[in-house]
C-alpha positions as CSV (number, residue, x, y, z in Angstrom):
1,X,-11.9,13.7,21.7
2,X,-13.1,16.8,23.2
3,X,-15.5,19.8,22.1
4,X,-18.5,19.4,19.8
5,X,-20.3,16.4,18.5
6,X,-17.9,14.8,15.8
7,X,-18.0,12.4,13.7
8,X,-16.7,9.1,14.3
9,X,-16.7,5.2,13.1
10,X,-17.4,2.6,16.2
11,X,-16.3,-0.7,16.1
12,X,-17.9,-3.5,18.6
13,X,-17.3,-6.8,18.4
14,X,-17.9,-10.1,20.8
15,X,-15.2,-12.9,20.3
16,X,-17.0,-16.5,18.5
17,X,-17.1,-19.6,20.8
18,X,-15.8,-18.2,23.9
19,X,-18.3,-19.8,25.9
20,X,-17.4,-23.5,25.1
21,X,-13.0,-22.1,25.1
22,X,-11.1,-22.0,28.3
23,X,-10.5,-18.1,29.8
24,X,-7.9,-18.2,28.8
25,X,-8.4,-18.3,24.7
26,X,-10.6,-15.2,25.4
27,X,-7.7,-13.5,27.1
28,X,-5.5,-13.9,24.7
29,X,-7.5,-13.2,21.7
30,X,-9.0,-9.4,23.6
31,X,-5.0,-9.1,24.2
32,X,-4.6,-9.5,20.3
33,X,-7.2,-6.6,19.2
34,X,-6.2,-4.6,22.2
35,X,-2.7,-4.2,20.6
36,X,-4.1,-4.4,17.1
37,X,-6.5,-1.0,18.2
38,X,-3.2,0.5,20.1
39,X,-1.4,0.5,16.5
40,X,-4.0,2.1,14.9
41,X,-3.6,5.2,16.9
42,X,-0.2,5.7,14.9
43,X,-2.4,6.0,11.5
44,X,-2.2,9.5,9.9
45,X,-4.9,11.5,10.7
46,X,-6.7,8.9,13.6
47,X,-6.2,9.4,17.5
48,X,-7.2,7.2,20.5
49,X,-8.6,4.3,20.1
50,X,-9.8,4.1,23.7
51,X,-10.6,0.6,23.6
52,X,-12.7,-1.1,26.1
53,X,-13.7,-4.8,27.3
54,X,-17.3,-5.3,27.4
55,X,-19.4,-8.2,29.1
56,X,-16.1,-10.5,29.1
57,X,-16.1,-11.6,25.8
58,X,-16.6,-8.1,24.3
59,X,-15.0,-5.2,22.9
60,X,-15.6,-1.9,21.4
61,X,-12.8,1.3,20.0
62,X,-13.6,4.5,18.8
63,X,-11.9,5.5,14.8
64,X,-11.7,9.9,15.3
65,X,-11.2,9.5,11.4
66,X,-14.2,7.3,10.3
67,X,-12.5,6.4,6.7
68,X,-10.6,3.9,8.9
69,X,-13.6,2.0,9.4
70,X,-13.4,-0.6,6.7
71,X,-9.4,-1.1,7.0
72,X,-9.4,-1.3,10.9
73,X,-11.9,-4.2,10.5
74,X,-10.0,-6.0,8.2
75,X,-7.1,-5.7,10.3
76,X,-8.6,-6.9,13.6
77,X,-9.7,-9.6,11.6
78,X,-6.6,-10.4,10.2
79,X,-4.3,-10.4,13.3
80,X,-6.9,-13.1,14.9
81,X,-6.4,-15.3,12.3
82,X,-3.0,-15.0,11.7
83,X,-1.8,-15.4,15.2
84,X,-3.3,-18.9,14.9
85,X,-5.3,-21.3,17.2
86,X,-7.3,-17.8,18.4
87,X,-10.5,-16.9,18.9
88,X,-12.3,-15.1,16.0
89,X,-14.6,-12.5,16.5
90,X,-17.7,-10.6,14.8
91,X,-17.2,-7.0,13.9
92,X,-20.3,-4.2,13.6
93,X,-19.3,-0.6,12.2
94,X,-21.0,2.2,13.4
95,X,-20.6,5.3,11.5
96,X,-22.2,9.3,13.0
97,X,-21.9,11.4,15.7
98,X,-20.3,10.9,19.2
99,X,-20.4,13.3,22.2
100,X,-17.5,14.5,23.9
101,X,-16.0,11.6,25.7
102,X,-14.5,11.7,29.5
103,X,-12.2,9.5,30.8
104,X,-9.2,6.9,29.2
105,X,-12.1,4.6,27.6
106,X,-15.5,4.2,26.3
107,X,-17.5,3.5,28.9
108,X,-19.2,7.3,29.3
109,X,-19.3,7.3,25.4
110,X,-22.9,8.3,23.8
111,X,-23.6,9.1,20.3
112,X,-25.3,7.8,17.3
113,X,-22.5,6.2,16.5
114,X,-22.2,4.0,19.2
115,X,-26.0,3.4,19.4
116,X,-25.4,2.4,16.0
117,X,-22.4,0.3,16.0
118,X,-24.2,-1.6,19.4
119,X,-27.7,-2.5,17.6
120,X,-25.9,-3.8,14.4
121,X,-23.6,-6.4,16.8
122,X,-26.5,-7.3,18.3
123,X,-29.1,-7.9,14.8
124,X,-26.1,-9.9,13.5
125,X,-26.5,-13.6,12.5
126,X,-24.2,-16.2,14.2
127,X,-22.5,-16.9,10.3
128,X,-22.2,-13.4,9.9
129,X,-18.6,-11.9,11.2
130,X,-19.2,-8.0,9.7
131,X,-21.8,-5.6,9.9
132,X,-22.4,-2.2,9.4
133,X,-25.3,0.6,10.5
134,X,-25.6,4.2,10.9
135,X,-27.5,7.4,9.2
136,X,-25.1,7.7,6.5
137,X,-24.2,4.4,5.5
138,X,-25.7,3.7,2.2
139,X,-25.9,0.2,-0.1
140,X,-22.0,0.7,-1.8
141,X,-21.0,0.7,1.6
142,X,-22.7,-2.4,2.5
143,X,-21.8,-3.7,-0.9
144,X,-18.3,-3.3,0.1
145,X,-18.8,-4.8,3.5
146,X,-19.8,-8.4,1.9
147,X,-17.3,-8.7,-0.4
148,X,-15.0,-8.4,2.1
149,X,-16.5,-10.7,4.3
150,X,-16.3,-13.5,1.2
151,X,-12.7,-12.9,1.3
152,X,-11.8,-13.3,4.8
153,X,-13.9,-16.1,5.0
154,X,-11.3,-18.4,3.0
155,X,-7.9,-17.2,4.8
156,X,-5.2,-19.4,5.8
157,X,-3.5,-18.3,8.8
158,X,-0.7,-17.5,6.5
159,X,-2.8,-15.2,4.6
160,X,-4.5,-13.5,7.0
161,X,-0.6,-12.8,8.6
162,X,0.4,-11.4,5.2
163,X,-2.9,-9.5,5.0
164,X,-2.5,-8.1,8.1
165,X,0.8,-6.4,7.1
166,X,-0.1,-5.7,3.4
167,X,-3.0,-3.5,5.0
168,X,-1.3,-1.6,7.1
169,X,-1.4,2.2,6.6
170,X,2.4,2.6,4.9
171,X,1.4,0.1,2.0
172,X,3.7,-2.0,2.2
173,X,5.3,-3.9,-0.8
174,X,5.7,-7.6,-1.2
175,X,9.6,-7.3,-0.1
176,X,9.1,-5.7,2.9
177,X,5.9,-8.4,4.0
178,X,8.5,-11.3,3.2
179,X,11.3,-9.8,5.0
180,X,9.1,-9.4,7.7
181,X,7.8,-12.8,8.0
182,X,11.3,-14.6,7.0
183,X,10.2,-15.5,3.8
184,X,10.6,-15.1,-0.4
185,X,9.0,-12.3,-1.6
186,X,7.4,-15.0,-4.2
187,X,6.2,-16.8,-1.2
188,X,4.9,-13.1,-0.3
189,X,3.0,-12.8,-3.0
190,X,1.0,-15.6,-3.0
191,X,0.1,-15.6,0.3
192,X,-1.3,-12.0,-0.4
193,X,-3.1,-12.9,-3.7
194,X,-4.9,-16.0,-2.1
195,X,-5.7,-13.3,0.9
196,X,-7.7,-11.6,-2.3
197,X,-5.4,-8.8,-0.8
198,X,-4.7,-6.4,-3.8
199,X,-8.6,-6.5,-4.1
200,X,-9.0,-5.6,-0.6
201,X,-6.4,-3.2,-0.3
202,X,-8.3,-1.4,-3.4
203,X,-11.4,-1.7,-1.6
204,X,-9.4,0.1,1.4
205,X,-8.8,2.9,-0.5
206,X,-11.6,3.5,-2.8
207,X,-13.4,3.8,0.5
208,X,-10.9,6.3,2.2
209,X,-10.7,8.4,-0.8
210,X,-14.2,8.8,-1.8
211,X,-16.4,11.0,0.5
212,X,-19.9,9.5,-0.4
213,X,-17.9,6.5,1.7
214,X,-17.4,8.8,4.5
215,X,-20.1,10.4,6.8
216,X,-20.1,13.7,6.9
């Protein structure tokens, strides 16, 4: 990102339990949203993700198009989950402003945004797993946040694999989630309806198509 001040969404996150896990479960679960962020750089309209490893058991990537924010959660989410036996982690949004940033990664990055997304991760409760804070966030887009949070809260592995495709960018369809996973597309779908995934995947969109969802 380079030039003025732009707007941006910041998600940081620290991984659950990875003090009482071995190293490495905390390898392997960074390694999971490392690759998860690295996709996410192929979404239309979005650029680097630049993400970064903070304090060991931290992490933090940069959205350039701040609609993202609420699907890129659910994602990272999802792909912990779904891998199985890994380390899930909490997730704080940061919507606003970002300078210019230097360098491959985050670690020169300043903004509102990241001031934001930093002080949410750290006022979160140990039960809570998202969060999100900034000058433009208002109470639909909290509202949005918690219902998602009931959702993931009750996923299966197998769900949150599902959910993980069925969110992605290209939408997906049934077939093409149980071709990917080796399995009936009626096996498909109710992997995705106990995910509460139509639901989310509205959710998804409402917020990427409304602009009173989307700093500006």
């Amino acid at each position: 990102m380079t030039g003025d001040t732009s707007i941006v969404a910041v998600l940081s996150g620290d991984l659950i339990g990875s003090s009482e896990a071995p190293p490495k479960d905390t390898e392997y679960a960074i390694k999971r949203i490392l690759a998860t962020a690295a996709a996410m750089e192929k979404w239309p309209g979005n650029g680097p993700t630049r993400f970064t490893r903070v304090r060991g058991d931290g992490w933090q990537f940069i959205l350039s198009n701040p609609a993202y924010a609420l699907r890129a959660s659910l994602t990272v989410f999802a792909g912990l989950i779904g891998a199985k036996d890994l380390l899930h982690t909490r997730i704080a949004i940061g919507l606003g402003a970002a300078n210019p940033i230097d360098g491959p990664d985050l670690s020169s990055a300043s903004g509102a945004a990241f001031e934001s997304s930093g002080h949410a991760l750290d006022a979160m409760a140990t039960s809570d797993r998202f969060a999100i804070a900034g000058k433009a966030v208002s109470p639909l887009h909290r509202a949005i946040i918690a219902l998602a949070e009931n959702h993931i809260g009750r996923w299966t592995p197998e769900q949150a694999e599902a959910a993980f495709i069925y969110l992605n960018t290209t939408d997906p369809t049934l077939k093409d989630i149980g071709q990917t996973l080796g399995i009936s597309t009626q096996a498909a779908h109710s992997r995705v309806t106990g995910a509460g995934g139509q639901a989310l995947r509205q959710a998804v969109k409402y917020w990427e198509d409304q602009r009173d969802l989307v700093p500006c």
